[in-house]
C-alpha positions as CSV (number, residue, x, y, z in Angstrom):
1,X,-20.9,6.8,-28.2
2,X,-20.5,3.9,-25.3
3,X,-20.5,5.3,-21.9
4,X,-17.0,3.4,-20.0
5,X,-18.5,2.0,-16.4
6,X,-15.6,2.2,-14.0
7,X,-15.7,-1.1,-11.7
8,X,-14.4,-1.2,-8.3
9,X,-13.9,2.5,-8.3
10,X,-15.0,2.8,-4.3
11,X,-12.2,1.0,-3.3
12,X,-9.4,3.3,-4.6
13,X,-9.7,5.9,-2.2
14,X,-9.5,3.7,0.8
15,X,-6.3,2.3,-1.5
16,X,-5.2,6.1,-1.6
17,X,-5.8,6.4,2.7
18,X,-3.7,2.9,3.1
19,X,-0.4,4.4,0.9
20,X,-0.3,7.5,2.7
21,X,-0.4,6.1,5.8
22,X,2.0,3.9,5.0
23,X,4.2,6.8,3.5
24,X,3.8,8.7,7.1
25,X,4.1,5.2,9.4
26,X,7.7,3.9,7.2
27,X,8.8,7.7,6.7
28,X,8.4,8.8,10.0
29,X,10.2,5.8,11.6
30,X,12.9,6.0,9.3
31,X,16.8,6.3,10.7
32,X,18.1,7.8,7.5
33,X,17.7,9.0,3.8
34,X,18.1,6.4,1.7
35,X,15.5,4.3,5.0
36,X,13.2,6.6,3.9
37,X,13.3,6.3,0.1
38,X,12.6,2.6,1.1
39,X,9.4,3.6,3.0
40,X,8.0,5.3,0.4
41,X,9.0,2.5,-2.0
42,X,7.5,-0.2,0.3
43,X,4.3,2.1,0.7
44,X,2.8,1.4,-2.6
45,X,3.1,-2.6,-2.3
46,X,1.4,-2.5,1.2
47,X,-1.2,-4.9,0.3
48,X,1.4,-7.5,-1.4
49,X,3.1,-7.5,2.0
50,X,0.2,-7.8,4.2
51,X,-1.6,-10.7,1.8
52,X,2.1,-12.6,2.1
53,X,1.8,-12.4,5.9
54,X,-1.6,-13.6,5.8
55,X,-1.1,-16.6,3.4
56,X,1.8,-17.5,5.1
57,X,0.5,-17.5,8.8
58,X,-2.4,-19.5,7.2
59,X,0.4,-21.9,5.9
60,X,-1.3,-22.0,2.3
């Protein structure tokens, strides 16, 4: 039998930290429901938002 290696697997739980912090920063500054909903929505793409801010204040 092969043995699977897992690649990049120390990176996930600092992944994990980042989505729910970003559940408890968006939740908890929600005004209502449905603001809420889009917090935790906008939680798991985190890092798409922060590497759009990034390339864009770069101007790339």
């Amino acid at each position: 039998m092969k043995e699977k290696v897992q690649k990049g697997a120390s990176s996930n739980p600092i992944y994990g930290l980042g989505i729910i912090g970003a559940i408890i920063y968006y939740t908890s500054h929600a005004t209502s429901f449905w603001i809420g909903v889009l917090g935790i929505v906008k939680a798991f793409f985190w890092p798409a938002f922060l590497i759009y801010e990034v390339l864009k204040f770069l101007k790339m």
